[in-house]
Jmol script that loads the backbone (N, CA, C; Angstrom):
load data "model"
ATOM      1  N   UNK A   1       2.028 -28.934  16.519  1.00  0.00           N
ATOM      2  CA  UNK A   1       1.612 -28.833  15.133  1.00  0.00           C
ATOM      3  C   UNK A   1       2.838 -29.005  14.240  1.00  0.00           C
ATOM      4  N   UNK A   2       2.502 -30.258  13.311  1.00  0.00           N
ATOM      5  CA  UNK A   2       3.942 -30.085  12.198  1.00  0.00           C
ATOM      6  C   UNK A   2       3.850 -28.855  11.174  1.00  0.00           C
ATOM      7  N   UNK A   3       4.817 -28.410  11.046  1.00  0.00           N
ATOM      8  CA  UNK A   3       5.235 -27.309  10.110  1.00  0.00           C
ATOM      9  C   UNK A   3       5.671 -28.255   8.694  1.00  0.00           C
ATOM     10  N   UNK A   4       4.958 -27.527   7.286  1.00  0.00           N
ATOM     11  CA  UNK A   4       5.268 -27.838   6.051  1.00  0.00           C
ATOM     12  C   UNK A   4       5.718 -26.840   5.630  1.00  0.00           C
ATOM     13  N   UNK A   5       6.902 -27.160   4.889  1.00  0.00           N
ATOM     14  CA  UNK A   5       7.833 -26.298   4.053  1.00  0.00           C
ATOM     15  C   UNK A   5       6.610 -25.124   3.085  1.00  0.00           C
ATOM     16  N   UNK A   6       7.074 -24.160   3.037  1.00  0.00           N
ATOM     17  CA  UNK A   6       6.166 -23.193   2.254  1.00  0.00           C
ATOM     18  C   UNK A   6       6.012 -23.613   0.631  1.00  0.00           C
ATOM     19  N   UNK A   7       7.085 -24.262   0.349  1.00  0.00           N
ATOM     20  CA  UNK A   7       7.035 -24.888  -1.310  1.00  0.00           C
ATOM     21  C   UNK A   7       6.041 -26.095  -1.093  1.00  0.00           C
ATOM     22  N   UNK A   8       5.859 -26.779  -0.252  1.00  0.00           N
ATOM     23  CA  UNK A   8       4.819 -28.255  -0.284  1.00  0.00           C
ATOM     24  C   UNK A   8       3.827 -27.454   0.139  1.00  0.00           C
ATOM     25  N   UNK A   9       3.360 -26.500   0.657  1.00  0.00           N
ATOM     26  CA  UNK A   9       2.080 -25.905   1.267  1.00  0.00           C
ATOM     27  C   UNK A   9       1.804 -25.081  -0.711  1.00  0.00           C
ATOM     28  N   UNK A  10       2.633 -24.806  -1.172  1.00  0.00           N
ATOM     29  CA  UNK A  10       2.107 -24.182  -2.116  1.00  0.00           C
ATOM     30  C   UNK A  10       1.739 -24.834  -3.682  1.00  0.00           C
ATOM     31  N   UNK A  11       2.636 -25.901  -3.156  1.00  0.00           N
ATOM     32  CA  UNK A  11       2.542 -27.129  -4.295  1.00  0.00           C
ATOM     33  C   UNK A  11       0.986 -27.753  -4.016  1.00  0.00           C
ATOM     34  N   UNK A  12       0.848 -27.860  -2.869  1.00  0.00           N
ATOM     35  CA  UNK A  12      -0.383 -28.288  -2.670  1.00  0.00           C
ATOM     36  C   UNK A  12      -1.691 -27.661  -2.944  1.00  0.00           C
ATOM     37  N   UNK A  13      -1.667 -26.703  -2.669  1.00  0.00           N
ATOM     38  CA  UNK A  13      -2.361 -25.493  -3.271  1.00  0.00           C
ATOM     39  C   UNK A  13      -2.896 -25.936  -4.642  1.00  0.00           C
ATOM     40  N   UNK A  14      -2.293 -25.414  -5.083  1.00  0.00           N
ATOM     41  CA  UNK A  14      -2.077 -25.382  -6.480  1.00  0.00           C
ATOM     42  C   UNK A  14      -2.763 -26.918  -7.487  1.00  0.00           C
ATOM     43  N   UNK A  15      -2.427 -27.660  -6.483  1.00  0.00           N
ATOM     44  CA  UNK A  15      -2.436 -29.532  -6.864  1.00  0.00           C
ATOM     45  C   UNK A  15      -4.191 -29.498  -6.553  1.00  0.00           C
ATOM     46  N   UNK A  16      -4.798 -28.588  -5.939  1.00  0.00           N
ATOM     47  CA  UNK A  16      -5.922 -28.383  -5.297  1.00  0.00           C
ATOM     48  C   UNK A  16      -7.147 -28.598  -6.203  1.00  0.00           C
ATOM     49  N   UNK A  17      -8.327 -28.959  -6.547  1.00  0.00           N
ATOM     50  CA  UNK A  17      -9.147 -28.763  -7.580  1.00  0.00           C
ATOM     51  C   UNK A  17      -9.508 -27.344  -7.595  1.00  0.00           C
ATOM     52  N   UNK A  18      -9.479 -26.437  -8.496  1.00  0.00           N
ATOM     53  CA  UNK A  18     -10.235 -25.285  -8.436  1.00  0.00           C
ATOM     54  C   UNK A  18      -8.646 -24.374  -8.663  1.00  0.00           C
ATOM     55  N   UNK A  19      -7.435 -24.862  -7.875  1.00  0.00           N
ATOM     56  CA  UNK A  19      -6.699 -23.899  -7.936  1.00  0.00           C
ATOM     57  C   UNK A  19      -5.753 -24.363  -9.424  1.00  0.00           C
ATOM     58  N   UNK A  20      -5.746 -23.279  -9.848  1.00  0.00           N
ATOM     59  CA  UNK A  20      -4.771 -23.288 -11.031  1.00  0.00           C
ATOM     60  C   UNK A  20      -3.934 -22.218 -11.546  1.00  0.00           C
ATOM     61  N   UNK A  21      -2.714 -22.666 -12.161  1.00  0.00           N
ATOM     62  CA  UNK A  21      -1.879 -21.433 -12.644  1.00  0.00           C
ATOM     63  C   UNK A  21      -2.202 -20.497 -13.636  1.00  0.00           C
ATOM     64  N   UNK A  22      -2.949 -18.988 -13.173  1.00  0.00           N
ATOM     65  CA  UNK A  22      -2.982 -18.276 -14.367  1.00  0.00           C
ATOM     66  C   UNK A  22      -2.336 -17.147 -14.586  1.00  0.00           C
ATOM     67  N   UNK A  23      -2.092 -16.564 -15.885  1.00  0.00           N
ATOM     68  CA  UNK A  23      -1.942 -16.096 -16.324  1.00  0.00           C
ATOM     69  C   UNK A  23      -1.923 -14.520 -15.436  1.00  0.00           C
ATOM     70  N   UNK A  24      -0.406 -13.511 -15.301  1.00  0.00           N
ATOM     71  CA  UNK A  24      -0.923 -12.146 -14.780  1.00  0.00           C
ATOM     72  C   UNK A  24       0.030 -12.402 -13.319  1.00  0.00           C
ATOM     73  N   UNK A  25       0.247 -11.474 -12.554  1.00  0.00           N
ATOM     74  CA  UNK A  25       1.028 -11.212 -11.497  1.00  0.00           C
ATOM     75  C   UNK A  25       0.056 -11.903 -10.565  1.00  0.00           C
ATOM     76  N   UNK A  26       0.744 -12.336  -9.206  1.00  0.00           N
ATOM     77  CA  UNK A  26      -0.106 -12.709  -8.218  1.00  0.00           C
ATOM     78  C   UNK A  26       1.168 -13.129  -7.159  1.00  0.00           C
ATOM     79  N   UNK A  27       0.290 -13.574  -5.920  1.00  0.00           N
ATOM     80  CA  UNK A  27       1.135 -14.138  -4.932  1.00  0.00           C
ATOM     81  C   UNK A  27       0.372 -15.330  -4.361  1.00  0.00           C
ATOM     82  N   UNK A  28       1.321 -16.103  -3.924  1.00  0.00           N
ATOM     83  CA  UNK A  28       0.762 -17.284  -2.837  1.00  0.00           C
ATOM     84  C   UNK A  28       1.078 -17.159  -1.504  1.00  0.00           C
ATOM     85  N   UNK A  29       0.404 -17.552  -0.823  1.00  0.00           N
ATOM     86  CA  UNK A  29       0.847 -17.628   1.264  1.00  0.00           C
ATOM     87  C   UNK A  29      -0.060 -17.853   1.658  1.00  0.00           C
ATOM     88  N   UNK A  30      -0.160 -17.444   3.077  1.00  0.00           N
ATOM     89  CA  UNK A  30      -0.899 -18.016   4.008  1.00  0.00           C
ATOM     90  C   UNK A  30      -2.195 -16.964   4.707  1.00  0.00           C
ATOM     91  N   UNK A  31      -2.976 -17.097   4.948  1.00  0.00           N
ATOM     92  CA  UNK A  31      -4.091 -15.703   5.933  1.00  0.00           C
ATOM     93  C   UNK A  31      -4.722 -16.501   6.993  1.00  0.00           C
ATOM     94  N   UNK A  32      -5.268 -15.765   8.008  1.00  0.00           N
ATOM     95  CA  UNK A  32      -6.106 -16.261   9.007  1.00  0.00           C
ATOM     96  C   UNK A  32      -7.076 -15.970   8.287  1.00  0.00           C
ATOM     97  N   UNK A  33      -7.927 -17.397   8.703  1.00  0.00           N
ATOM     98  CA  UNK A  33      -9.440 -17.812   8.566  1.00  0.00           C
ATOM     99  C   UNK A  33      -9.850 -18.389   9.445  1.00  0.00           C
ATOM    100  N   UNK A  34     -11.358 -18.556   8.720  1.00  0.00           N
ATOM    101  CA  UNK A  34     -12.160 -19.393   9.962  1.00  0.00           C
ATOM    102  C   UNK A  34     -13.007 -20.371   8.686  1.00  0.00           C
ATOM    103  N   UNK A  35     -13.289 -21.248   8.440  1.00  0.00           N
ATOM    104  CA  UNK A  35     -14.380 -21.485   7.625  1.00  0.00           C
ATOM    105  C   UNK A  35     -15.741 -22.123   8.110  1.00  0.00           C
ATOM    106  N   UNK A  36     -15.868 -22.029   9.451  1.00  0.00           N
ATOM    107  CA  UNK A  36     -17.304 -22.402  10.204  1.00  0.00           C
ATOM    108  C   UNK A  36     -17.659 -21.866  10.989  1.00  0.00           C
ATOM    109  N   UNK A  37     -18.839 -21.719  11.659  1.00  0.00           N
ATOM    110  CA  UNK A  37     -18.984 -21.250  12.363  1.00  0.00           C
ATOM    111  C   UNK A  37     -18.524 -21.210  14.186  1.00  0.00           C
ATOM    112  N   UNK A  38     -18.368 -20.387  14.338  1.00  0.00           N
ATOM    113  CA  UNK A  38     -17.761 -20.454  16.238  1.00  0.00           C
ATOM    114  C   UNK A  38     -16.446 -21.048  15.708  1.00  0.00           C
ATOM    115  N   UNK A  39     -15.914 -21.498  15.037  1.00  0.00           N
ATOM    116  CA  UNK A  39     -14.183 -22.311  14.396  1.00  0.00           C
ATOM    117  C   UNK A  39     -13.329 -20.810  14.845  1.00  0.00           C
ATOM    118  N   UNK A  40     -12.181 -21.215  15.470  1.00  0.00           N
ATOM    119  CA  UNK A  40     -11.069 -20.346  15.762  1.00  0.00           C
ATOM    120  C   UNK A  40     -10.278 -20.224  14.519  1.00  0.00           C
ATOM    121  N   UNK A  41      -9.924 -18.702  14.656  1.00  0.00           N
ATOM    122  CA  UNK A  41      -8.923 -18.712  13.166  1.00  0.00           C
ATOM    123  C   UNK A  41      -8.147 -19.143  12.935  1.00  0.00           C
ATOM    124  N   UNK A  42      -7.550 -20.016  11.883  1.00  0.00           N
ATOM    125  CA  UNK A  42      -6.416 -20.795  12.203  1.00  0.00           C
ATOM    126  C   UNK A  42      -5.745 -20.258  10.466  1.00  0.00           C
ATOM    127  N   UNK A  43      -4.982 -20.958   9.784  1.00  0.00           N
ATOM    128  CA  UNK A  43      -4.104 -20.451   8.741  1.00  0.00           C
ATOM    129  C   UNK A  43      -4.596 -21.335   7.639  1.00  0.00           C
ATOM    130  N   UNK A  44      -4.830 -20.202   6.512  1.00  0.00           N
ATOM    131  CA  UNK A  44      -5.380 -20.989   5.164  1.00  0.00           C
ATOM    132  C   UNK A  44      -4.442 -20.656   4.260  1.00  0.00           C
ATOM    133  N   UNK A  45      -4.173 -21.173   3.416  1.00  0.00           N
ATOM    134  CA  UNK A  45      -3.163 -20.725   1.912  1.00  0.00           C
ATOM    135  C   UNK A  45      -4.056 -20.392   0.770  1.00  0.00           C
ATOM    136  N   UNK A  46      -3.612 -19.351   0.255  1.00  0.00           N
ATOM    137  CA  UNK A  46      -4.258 -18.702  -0.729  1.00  0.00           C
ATOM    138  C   UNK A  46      -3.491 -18.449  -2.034  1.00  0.00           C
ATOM    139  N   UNK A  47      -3.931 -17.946  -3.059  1.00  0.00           N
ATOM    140  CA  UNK A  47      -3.210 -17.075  -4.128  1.00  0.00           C
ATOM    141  C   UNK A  47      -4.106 -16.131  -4.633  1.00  0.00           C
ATOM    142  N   UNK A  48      -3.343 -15.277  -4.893  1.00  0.00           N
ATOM    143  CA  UNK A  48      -3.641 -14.086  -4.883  1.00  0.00           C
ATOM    144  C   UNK A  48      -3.353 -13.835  -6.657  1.00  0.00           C
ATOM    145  N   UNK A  49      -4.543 -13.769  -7.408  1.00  0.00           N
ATOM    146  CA  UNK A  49      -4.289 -13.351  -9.089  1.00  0.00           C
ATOM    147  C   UNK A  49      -4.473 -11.769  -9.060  1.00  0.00           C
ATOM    148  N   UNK A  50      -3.451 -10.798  -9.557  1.00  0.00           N
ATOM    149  CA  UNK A  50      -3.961  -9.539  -9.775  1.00  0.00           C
ATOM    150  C   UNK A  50      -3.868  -9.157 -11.391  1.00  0.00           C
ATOM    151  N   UNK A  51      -5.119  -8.851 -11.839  1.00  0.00           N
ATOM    152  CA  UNK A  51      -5.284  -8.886 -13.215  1.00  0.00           C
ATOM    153  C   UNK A  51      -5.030  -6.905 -13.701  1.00  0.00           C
ATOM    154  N   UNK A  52      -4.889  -6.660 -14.855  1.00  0.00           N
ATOM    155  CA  UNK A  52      -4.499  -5.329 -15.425  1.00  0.00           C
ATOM    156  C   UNK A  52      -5.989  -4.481 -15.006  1.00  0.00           C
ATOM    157  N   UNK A  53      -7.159  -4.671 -14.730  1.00  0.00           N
ATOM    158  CA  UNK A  53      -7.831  -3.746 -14.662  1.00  0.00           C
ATOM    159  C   UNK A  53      -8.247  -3.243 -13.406  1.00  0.00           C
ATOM    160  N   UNK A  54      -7.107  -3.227 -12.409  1.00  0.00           N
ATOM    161  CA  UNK A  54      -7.901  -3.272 -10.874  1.00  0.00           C
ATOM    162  C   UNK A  54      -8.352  -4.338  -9.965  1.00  0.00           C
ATOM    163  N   UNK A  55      -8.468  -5.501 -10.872  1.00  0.00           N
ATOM    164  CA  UNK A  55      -9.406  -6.352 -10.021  1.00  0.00           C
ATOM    165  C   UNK A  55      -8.368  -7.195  -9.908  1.00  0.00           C
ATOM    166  N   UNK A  56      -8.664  -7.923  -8.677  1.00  0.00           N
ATOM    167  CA  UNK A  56      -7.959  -8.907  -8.050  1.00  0.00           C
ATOM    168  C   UNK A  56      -8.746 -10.569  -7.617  1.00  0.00           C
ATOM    169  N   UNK A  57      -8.379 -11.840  -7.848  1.00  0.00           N
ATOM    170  CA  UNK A  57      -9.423 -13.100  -7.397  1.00  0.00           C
ATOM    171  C   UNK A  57      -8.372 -13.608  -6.755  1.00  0.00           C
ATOM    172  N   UNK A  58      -9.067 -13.571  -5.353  1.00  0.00           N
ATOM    173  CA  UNK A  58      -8.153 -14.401  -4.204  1.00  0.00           C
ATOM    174  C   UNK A  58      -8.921 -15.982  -3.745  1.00  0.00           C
ATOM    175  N   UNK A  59      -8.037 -16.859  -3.741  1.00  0.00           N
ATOM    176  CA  UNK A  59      -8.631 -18.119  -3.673  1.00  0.00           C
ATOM    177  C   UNK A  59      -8.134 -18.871  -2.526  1.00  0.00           C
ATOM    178  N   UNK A  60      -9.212 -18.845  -2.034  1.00  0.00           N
ATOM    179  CA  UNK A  60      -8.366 -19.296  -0.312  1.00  0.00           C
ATOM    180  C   UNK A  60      -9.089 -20.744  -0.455  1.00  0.00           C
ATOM    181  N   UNK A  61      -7.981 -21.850  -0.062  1.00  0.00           N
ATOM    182  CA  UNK A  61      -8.368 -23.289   0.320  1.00  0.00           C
ATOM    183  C   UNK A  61      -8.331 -22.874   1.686  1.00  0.00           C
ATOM    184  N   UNK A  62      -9.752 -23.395   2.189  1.00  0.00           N
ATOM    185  CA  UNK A  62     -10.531 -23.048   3.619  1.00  0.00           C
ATOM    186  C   UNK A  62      -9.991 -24.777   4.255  1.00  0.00           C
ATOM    187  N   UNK A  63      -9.998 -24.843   5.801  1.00  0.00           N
ATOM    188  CA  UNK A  63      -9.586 -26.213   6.689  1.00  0.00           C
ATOM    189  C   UNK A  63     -10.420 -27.338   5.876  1.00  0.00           C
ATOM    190  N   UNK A  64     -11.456 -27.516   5.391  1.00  0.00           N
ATOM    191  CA  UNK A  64     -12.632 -28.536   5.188  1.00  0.00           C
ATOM    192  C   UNK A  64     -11.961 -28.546   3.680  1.00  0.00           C
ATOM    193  N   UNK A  65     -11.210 -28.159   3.151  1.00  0.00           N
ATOM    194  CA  UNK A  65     -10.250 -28.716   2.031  1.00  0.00           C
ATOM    195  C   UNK A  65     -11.369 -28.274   0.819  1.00  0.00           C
ATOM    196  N   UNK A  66     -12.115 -27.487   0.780  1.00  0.00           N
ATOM    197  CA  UNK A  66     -12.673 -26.597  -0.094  1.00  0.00           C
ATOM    198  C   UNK A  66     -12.467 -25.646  -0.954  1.00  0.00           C
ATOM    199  N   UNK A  67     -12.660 -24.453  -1.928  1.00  0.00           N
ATOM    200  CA  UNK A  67     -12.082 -23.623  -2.110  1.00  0.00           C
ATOM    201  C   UNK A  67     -13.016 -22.463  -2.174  1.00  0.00           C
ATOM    202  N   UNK A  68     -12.986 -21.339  -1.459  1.00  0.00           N
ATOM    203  CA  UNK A  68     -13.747 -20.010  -1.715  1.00  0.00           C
ATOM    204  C   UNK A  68     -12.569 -19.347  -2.599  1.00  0.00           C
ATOM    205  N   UNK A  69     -13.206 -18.311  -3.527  1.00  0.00           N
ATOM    206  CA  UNK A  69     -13.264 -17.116  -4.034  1.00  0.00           C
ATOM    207  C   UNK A  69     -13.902 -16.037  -3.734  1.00  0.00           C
ATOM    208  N   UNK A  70     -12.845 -15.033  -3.692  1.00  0.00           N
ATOM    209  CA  UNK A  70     -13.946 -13.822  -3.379  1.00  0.00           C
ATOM    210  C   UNK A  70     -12.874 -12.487  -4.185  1.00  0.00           C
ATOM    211  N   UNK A  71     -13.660 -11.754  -5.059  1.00  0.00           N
ATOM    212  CA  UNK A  71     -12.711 -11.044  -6.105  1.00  0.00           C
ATOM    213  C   UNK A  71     -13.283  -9.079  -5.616  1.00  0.00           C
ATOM    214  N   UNK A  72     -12.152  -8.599  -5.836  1.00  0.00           N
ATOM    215  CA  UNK A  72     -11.572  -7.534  -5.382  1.00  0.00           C
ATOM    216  C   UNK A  72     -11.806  -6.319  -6.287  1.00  0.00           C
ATOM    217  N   UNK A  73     -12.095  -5.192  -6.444  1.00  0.00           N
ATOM    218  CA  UNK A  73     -12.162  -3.917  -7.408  1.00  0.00           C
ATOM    219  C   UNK A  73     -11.349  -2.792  -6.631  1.00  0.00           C
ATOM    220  N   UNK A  74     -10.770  -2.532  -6.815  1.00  0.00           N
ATOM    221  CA  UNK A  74      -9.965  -1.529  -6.364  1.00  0.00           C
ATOM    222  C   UNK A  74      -9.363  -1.544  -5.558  1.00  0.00           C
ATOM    223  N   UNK A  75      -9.258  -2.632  -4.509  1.00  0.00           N
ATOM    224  CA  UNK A  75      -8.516  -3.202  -3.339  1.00  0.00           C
ATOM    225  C   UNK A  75     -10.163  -3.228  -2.519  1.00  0.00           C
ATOM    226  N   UNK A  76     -11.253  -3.536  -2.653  1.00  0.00           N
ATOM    227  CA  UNK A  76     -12.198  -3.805  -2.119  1.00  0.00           C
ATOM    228  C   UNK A  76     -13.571  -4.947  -2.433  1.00  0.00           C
ATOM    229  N   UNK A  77     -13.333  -5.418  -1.399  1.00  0.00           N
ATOM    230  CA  UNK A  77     -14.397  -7.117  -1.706  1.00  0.00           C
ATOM    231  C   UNK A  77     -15.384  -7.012  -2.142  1.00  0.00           C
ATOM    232  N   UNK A  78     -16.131  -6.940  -3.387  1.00  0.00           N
ATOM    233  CA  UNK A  78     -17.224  -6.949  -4.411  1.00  0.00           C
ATOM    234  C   UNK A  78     -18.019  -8.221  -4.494  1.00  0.00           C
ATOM    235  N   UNK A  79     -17.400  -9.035  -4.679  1.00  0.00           N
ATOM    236  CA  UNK A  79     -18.460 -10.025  -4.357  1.00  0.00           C
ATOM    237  C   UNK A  79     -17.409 -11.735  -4.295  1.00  0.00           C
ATOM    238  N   UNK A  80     -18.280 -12.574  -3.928  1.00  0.00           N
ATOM    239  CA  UNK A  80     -17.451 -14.378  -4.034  1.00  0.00           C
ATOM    240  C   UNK A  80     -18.598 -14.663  -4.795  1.00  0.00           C
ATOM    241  N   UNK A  81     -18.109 -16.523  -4.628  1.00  0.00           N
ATOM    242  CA  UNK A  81     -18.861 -17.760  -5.124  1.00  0.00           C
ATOM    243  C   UNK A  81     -19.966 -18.329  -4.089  1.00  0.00           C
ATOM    244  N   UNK A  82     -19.819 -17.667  -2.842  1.00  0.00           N
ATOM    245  CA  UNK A  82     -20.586 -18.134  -1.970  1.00  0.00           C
ATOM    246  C   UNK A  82     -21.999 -17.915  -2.522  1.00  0.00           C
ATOM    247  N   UNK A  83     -23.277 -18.058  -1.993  1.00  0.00           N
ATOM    248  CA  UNK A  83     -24.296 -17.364  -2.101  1.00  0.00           C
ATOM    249  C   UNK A  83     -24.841 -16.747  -0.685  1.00  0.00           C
ATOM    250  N   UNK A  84     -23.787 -17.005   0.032  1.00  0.00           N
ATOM    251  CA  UNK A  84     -24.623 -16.115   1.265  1.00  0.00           C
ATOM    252  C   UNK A  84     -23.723 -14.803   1.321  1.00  0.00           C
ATOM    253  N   UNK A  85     -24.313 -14.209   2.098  1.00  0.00           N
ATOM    254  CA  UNK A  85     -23.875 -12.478   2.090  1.00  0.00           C
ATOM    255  C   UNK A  85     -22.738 -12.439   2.433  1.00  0.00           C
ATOM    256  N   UNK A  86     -22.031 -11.347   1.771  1.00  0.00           N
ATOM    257  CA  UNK A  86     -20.221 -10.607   1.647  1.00  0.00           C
ATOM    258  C   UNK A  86     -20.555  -9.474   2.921  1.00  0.00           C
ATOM    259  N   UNK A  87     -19.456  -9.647   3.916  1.00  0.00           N
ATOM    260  CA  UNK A  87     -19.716  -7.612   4.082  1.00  0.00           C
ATOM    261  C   UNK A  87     -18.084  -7.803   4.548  1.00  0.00           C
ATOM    262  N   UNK A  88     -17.409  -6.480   4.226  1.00  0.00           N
ATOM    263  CA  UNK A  88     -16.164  -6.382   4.486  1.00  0.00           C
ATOM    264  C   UNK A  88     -15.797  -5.253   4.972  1.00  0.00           C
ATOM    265  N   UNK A  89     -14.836  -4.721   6.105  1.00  0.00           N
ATOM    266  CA  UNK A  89     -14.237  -3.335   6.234  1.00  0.00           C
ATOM    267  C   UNK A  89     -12.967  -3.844   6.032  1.00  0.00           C
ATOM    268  N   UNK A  90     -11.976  -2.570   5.946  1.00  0.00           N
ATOM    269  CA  UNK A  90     -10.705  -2.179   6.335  1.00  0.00           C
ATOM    270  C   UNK A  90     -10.341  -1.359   7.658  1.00  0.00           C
ATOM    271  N   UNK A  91      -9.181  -2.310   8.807  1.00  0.00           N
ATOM    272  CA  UNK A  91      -8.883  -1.626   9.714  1.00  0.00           C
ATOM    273  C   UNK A  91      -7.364  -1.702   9.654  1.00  0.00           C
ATOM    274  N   UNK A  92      -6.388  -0.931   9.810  1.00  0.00           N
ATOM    275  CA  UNK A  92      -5.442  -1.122  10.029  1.00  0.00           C
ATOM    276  C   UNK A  92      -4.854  -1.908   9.180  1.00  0.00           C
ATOM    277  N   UNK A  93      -4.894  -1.454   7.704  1.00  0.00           N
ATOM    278  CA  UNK A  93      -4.285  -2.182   6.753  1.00  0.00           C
ATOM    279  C   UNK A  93      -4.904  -3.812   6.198  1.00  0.00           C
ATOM    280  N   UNK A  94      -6.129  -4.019   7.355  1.00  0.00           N
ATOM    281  CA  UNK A  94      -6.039  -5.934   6.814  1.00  0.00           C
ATOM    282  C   UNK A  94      -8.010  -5.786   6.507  1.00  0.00           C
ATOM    283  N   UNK A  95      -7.678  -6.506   5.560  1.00  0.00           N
ATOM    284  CA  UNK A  95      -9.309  -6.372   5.186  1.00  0.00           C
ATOM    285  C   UNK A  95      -9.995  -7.507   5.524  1.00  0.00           C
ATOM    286  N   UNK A  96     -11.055  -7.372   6.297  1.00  0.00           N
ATOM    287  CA  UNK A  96     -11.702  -8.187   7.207  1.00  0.00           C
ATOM    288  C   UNK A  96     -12.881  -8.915   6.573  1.00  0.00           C
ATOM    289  N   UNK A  97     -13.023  -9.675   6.004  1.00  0.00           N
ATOM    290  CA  UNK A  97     -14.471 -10.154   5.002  1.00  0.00           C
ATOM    291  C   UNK A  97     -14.872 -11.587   6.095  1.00  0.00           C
ATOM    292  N   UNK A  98     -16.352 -10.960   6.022  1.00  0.00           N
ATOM    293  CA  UNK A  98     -17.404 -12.180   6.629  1.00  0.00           C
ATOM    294  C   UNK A  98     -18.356 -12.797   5.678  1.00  0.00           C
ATOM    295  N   UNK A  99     -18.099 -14.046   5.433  1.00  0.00           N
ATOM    296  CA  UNK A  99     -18.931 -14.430   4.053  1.00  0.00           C
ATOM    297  C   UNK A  99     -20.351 -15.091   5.197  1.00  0.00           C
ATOM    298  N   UNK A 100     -21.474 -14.940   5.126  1.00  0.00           N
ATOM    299  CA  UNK A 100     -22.570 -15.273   6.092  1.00  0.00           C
ATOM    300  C   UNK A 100     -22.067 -14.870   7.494  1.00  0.00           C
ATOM    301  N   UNK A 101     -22.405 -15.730   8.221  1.00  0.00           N
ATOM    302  CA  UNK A 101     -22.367 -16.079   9.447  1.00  0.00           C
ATOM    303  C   UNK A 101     -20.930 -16.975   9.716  1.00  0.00           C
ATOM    304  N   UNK A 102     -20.302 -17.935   9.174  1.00  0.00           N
ATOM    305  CA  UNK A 102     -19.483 -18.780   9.276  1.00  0.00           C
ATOM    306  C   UNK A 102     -17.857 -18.568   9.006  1.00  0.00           C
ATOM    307  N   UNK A 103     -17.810 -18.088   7.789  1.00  0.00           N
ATOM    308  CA  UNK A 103     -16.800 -17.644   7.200  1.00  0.00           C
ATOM    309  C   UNK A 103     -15.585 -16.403   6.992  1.00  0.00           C
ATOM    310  N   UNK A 104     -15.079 -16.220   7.883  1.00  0.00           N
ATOM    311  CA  UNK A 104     -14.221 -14.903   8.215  1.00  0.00           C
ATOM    312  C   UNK A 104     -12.680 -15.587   7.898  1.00  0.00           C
ATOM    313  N   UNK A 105     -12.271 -13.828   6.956  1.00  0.00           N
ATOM    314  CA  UNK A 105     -10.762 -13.557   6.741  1.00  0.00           C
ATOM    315  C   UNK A 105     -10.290 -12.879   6.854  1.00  0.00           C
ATOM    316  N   UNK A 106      -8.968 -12.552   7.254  1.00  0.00           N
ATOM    317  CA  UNK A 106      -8.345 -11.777   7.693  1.00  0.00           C
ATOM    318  C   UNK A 106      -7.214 -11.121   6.954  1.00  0.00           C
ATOM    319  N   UNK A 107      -7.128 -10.508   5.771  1.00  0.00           N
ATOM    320  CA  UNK A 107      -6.594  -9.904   4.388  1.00  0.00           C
ATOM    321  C   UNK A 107      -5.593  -9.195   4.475  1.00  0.00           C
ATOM    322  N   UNK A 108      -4.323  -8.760   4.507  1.00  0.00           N
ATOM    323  CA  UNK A 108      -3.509  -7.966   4.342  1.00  0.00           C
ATOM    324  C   UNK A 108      -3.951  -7.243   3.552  1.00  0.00           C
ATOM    325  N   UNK A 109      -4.183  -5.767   3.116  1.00  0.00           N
ATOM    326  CA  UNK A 109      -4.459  -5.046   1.935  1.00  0.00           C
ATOM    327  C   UNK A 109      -2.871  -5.318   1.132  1.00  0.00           C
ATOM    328  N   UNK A 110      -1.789  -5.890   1.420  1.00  0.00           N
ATOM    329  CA  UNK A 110      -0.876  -5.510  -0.072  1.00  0.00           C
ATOM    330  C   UNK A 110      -1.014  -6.943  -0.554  1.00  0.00           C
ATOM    331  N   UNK A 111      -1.637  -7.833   0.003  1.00  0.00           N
ATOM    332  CA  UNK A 111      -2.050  -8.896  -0.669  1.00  0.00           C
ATOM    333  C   UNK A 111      -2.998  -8.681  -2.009  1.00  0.00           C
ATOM    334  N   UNK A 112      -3.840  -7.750  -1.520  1.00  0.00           N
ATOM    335  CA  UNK A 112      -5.407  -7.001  -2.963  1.00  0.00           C
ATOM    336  C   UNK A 112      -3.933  -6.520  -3.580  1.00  0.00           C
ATOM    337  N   UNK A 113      -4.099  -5.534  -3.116  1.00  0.00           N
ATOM    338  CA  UNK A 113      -3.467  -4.135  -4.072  1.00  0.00           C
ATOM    339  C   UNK A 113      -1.665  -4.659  -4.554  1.00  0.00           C
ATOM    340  N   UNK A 114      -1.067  -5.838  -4.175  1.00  0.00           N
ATOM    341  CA  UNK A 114      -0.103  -6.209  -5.180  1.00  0.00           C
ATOM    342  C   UNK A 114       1.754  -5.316  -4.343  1.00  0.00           C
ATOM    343  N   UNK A 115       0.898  -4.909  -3.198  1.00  0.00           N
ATOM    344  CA  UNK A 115       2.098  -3.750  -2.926  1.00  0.00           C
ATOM    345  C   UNK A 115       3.232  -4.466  -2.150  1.00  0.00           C
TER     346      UNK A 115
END
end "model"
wireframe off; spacefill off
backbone 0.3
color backbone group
């Protein structure tokens, strides 16, 4: 597998439709995902917006060059853009969200919570 510099993985990002620079603290990198079904987790780039009231919108470009959202209240997954069902725990620090059947991530909590 070729390795891309973390500045072209984030430039790209960003260059992404849907992803854009806003306004407010945040981070960019990388998380395990899956974006299909039975698909092995492999590494998606995200950014991470954390806004003044608690809430957080994390935007992960999924392998199929797409973009999910799924936004955060208190360091906990409230809802996305998907329309199929959210369910999420916390184990061991990484917050685990299954969007349907297909779609699983694998979250650092100081990614939400900014820490």
């Amino acid at each position: 597998m070729t390795q891309i510099a973390p500045v072209l993985l984030v430039t790209a990002l960003l260059a992404t439709p849907g992803f854009t620079q806003t306004a407010g603290s945040g981070s960019v990198g990388a998380l395990p995902c899956a974006g299909e079904a039975n698909a092995l987790i492999s590494s998606c780039q995200f950014e991470a917006v954390h806004h003044e009231d608690s809430k957080t919108t994390l935007r992960v470009l999924l392998p199929s060059g797409s973009v999910r959202y799924i936004y955060f209240v208190a360091g906990k997954a409230t809802s996305t853009d998907s329309t199929r069902p959210l369910a999420s725990s916390i184990v061991n620090g990484t917050i685990f969200v299954l969007i349907g059947e297909a779609e699983r991530f694998e979250i650092p909590e100081t990614v939400i919570t900014g820490g």
